[in-house]
Biotite code that builds the C-alpha atoms (Angstrom):
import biotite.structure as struc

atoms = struc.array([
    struc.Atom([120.984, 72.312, 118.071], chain_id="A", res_id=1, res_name="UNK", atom_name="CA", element="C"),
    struc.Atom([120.416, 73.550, 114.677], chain_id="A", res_id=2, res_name="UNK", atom_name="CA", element="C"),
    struc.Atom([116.336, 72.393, 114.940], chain_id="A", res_id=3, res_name="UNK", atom_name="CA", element="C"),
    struc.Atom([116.382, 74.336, 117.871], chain_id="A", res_id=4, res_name="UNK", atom_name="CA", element="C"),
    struc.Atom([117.597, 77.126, 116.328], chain_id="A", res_id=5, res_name="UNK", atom_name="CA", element="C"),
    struc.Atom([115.222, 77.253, 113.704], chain_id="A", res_id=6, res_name="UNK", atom_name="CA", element="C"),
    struc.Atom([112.438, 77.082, 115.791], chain_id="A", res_id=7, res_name="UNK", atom_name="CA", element="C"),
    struc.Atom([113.157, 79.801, 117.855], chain_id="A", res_id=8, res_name="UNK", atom_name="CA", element="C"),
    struc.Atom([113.410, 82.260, 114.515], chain_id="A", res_id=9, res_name="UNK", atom_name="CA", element="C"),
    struc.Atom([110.396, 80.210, 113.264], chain_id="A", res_id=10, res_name="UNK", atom_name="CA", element="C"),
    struc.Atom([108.222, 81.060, 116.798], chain_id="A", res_id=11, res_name="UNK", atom_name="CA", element="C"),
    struc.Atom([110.200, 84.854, 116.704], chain_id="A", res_id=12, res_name="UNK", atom_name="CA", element="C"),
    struc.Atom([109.317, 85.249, 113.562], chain_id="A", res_id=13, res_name="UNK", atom_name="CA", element="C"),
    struc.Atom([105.500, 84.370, 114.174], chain_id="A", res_id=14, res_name="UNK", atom_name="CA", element="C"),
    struc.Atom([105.367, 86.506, 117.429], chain_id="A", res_id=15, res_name="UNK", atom_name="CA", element="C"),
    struc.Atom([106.589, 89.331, 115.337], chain_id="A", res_id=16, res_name="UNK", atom_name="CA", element="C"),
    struc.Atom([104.164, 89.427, 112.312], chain_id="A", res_id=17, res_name="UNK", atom_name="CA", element="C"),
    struc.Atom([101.338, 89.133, 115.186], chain_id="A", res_id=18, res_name="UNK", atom_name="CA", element="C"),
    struc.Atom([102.438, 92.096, 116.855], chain_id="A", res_id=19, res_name="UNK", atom_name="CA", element="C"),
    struc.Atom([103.011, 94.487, 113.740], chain_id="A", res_id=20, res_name="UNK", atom_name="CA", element="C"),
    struc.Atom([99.637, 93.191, 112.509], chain_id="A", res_id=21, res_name="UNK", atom_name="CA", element="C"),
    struc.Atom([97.733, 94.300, 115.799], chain_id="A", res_id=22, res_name="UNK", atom_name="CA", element="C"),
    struc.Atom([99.507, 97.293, 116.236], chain_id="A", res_id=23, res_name="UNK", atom_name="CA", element="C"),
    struc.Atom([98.891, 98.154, 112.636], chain_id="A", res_id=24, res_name="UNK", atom_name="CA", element="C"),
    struc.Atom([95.230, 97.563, 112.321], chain_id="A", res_id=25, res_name="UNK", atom_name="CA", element="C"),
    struc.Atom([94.874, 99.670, 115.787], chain_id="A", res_id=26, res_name="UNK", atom_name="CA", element="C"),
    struc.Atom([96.753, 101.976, 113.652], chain_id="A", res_id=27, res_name="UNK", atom_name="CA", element="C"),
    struc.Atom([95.151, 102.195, 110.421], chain_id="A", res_id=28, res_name="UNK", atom_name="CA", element="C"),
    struc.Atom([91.571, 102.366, 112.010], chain_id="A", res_id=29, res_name="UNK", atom_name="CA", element="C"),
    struc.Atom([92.629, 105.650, 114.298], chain_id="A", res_id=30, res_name="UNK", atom_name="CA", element="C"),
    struc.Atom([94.238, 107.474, 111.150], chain_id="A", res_id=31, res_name="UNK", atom_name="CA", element="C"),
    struc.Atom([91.115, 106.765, 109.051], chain_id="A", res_id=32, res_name="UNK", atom_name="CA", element="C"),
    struc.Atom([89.152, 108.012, 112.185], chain_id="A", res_id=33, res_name="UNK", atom_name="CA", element="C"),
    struc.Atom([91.096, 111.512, 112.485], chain_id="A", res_id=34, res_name="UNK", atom_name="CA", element="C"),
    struc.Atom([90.759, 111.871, 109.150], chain_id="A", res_id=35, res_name="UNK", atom_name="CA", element="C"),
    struc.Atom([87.027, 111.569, 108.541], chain_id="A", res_id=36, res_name="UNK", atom_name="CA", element="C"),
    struc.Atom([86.371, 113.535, 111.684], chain_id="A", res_id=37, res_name="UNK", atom_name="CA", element="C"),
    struc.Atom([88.729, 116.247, 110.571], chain_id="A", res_id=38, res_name="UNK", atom_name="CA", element="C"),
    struc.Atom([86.520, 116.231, 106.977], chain_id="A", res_id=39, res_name="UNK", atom_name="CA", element="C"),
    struc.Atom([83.181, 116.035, 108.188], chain_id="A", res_id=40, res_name="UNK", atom_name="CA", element="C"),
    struc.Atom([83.913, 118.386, 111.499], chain_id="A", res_id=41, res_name="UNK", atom_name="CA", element="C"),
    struc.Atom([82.460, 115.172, 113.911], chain_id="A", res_id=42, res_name="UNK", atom_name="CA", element="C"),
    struc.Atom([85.313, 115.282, 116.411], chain_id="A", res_id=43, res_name="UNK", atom_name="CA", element="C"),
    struc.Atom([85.516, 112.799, 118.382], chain_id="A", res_id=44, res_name="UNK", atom_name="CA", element="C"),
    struc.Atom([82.645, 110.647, 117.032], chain_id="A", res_id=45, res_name="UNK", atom_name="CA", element="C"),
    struc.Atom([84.594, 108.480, 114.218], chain_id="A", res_id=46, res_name="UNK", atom_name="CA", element="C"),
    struc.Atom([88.224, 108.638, 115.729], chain_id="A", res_id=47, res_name="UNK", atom_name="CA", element="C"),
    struc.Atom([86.316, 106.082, 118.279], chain_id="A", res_id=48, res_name="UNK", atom_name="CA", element="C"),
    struc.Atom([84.285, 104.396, 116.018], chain_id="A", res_id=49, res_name="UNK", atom_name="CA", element="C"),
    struc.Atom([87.159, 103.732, 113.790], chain_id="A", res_id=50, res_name="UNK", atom_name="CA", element="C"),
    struc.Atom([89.668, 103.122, 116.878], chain_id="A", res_id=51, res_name="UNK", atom_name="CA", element="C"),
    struc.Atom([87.160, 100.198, 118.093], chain_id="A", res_id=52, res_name="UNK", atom_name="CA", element="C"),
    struc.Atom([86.970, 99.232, 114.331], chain_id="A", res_id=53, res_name="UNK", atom_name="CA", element="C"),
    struc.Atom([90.732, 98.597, 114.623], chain_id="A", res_id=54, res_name="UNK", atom_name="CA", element="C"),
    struc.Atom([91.272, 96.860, 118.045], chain_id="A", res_id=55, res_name="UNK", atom_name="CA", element="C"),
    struc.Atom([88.431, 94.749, 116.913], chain_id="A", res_id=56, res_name="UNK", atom_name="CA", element="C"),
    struc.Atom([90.350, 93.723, 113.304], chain_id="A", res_id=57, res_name="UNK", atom_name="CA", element="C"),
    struc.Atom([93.821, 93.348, 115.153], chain_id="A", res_id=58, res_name="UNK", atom_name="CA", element="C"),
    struc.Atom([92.326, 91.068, 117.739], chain_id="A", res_id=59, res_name="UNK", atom_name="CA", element="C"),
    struc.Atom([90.819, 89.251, 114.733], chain_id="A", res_id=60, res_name="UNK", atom_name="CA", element="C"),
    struc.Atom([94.048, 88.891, 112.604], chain_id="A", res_id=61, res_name="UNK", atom_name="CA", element="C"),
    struc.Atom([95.425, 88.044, 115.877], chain_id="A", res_id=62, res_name="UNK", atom_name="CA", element="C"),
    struc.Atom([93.313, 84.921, 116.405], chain_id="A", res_id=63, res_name="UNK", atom_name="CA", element="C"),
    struc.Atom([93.985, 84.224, 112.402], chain_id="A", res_id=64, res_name="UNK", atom_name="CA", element="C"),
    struc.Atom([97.463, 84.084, 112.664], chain_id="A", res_id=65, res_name="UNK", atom_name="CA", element="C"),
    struc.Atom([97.606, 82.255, 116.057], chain_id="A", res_id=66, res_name="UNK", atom_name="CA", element="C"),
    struc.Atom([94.760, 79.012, 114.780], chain_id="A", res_id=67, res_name="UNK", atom_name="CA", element="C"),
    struc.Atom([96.888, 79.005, 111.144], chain_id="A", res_id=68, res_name="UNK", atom_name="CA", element="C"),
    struc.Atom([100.156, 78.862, 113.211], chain_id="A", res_id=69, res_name="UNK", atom_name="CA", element="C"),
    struc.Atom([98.851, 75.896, 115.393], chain_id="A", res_id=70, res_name="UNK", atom_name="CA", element="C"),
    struc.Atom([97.640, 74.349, 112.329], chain_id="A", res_id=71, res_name="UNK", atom_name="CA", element="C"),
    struc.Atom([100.850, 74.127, 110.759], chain_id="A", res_id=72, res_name="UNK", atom_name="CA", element="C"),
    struc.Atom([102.403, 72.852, 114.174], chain_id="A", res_id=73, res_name="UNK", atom_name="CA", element="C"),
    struc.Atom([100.184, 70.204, 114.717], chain_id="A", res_id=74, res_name="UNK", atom_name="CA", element="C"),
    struc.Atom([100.734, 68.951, 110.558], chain_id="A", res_id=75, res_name="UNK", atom_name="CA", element="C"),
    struc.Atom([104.551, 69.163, 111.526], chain_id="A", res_id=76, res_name="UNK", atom_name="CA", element="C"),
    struc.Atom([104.324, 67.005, 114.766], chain_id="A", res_id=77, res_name="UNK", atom_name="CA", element="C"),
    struc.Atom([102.173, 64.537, 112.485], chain_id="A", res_id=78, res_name="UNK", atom_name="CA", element="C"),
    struc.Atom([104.851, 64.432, 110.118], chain_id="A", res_id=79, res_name="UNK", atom_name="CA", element="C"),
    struc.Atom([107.831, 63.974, 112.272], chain_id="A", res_id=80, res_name="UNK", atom_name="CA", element="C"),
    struc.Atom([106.042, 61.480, 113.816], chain_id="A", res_id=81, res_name="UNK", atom_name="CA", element="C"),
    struc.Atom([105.328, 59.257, 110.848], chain_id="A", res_id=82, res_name="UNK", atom_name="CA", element="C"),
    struc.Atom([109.054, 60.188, 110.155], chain_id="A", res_id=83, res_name="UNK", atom_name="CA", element="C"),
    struc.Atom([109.650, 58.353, 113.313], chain_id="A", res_id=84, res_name="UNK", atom_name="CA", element="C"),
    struc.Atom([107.531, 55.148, 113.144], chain_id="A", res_id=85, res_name="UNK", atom_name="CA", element="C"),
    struc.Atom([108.518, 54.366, 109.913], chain_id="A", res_id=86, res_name="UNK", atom_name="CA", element="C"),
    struc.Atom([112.315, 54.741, 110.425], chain_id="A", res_id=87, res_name="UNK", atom_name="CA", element="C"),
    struc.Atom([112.194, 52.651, 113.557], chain_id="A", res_id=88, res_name="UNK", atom_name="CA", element="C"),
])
């Protein structure tokens, strides 16, 4: 019960740190697109460069996070189940 416990913070914890990294890239890339359109008088022209600038890095931390997390999964599983042979 405990393992399962600790799994589910593990996979909350993971689900979390993807969403606050997509939402802040999205984030980042619309502020720095106000601003330079607000300094260079270009409205709207880099508030949607920059916004597709951000989707496009959030999607791609997105996919970072998600291979590294199924990485470590996999090198778990392979180690529980050495665990297992050689206890058996």
């Amino acid at each position: 019960m405990a393992e399962d416990k600790r799994q589910l913070y593990k996979s909350l914890g993971f689900l979390s740190s993807v969403g606050i990294s997509l939402v802040a890239s999205i984030l980042i890339g619309l502020a720095m697109g106000v601003y330079l359109d607000q300094w260079l008088d270009t409205r709207p022209l880099f508030t949607l460069i920059m916004l597709l600038i951000g989707v496009i890095s959030g999607f791609r931390n997105v996919y970072i996070l998600t291979t590294r997390e199924l990485k470590r999964q996999e090198i778990e599983e392979n180690q529980s189940g050495n665990n297992d042979e050689s206890s058996g």
